[in-house]
C-alpha positions, 0 to 999 in steps of 0.5 A: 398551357398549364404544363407549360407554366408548371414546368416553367415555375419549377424551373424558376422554383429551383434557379432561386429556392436557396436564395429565398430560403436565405432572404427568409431565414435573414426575416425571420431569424428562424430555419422553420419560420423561414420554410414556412414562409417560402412555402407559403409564398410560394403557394401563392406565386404557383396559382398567380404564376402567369401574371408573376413571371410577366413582372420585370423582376418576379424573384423581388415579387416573390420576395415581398410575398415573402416577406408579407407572409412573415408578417401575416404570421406575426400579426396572427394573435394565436402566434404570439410569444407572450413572456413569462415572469419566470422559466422554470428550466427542467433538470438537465438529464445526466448525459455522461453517467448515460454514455457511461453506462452503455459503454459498460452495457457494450463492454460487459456484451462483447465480452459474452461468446460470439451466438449469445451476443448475437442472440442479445444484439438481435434481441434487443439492438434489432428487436427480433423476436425469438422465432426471428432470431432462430430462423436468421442463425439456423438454431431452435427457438429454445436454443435461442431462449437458452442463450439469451438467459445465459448470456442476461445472466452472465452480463447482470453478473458482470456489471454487479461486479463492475458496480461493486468495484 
């Protein structure tokens, strides 16, 4: 019998889980208060689901479940949003000179010969280390270790001049 209503709660769950979840989000005003009250009514409609699936329309019982969850949420004191006489907002961060400088970065790399930009991307895009890097192109670590330095050299150098100019 309980797979039987397990079964059959799974399939209503389905049948109207977007539509509950758009009747949350239309409650509360917010995506995850929305998914936490669905859940939260949901769990409920699970443990009582044989009483709930007899009612003549479960999906508006369900949804007052719904709603009563938002509501409990709400009355709780520790959940309260209480203003503040002022927002003191954090710099925003320099989004463009970051952008700018990792094209820079990614231009001065694709610049270098194809094994030390191997060896830097598998360096520090794929965080190998150099015993990784060795194995998965077939040369010794010290070789690995003589590529990256050359290559860390020639792209310090390259973006120095980009700097200076």
């Amino acid at each position: 019998m309980v797979v039987a209503v397990h079964a059959d709660f799974e399939a209503w769950v389905a049948a109207h889980e977007a539509a509950l979840l758009r009747f949350g989000y239309l409650l509360t005003g917010n995506a995850q208060a929305a998914e936490e009250a669905v859940q939260a009514a949901l769990t409920t409609a699970y443990v009582n689901w044989e009483r709930i699936s007899e009612a003549d329309h479960p999906d508006r019982y369900v949804r007052r479940m719904i709603a009563n969850a938002h509501i409990s949420r709400w009355r709780r004191w520790d959940q309260r949003v209480t203003p503040v006489a002022e927002v003191r907002r954090a710099e925003a961060p320099d989004l463009a000179g970051t952008v700018a400088e990792r094209d820079a970065i990614w231009h001065v790399c694709r610049a270098l010969p194809p094994r030390q930009r191997a060896v830097v991307v598998l360096r520090f895009y794929e965080d190998l280390d150099h015993a990784e890097i060795a194995a998965l192109l077939g040369i010794g670590e010290s070789s690995v270790r003589s590529a990256l330095h050359r290559a860390l050299a020639s792209m310090r150098t390259a973006l120095s001049q980009e700097d200076a100019t």
